[in-house]
VOVEXDO-604659 format. One record per residue (C-alpha): residue in one letter; y, x, z. Coordinates in steps of 0.2 Angstrom, whole numbers, plus 2048, in hexadecimal, padded with zeros to 3 digits. Example, Ala and Ser with C-alpha at 12.3 -4.5 7.8 and 13.67 -1.06 7.14 Angstrom:
BEGIN
A7EA83E827S7FB844824
***
This chain:
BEGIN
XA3090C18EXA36919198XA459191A6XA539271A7XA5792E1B7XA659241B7XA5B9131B7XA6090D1A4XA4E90819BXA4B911189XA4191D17EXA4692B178XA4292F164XA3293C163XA4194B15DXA4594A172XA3B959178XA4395A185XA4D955196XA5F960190XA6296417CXA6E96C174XA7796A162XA77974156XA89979158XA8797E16BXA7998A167XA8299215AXA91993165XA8499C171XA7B9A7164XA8C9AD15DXA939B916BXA829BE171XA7B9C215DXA8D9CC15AXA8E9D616BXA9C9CE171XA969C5182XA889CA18DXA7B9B9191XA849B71A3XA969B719CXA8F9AB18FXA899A019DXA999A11A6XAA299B197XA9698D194XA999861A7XAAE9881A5XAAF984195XAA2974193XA9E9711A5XA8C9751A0XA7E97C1ACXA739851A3XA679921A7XA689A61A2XA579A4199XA5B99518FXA6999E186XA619AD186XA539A517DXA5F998171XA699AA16FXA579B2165XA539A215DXA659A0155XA669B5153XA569B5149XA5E9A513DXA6D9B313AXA649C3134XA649BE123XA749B9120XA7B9C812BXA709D4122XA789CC112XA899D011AXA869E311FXA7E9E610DXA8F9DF105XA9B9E710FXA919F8111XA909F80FCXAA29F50FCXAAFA050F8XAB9A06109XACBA0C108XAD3A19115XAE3A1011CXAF3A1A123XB03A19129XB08A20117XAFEA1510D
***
């Protein structure tokens, strides 16, 4: 039996591999704007801390950022190969 830092006795299950983890949705919520382009990793941390009150470090997202960005590449491949093999329409003011 182990004790938390906090002093409650426990275990935790063997799927614990670590002191701090993070759900599924959070990584994605991580991976999204640094796979698209649309926030560089400190921004992405600065969010983290307003938005969640988290403290995490640049090279933990960075890292969760690659793992999530490489389950991605197929379906965004996928993605660019439908809309690229679509027929695009010119839009203007005159219809």
């Amino acid at each position: 039996m182990s004790v938390r830092r906090d002093g409650v006795p426990g275990e935790f299950s063997e799927s614990v591999k670590g002191a701090r983890q993070y759900g599924a949705r959070l990584k994605a919520y991580i991976a999204m704007p640094a796979a698209c382009g649309m926030a560089w990793i400190r921004r992405i941390k600065t969010l983290l801390g307003a938005v969640f009150g988290l403290k995490i470090s640049e090279g933990a997202i960075a890292r969760t950022a690659a793992e999530r960005g490489e389950r991605l590449s197929g379906p965004a491949r996928a993605i660019r190969a439908a809309v690229l093999g679509r027929r695009r329409y010119l839009l203007t003011k005159r219809g």
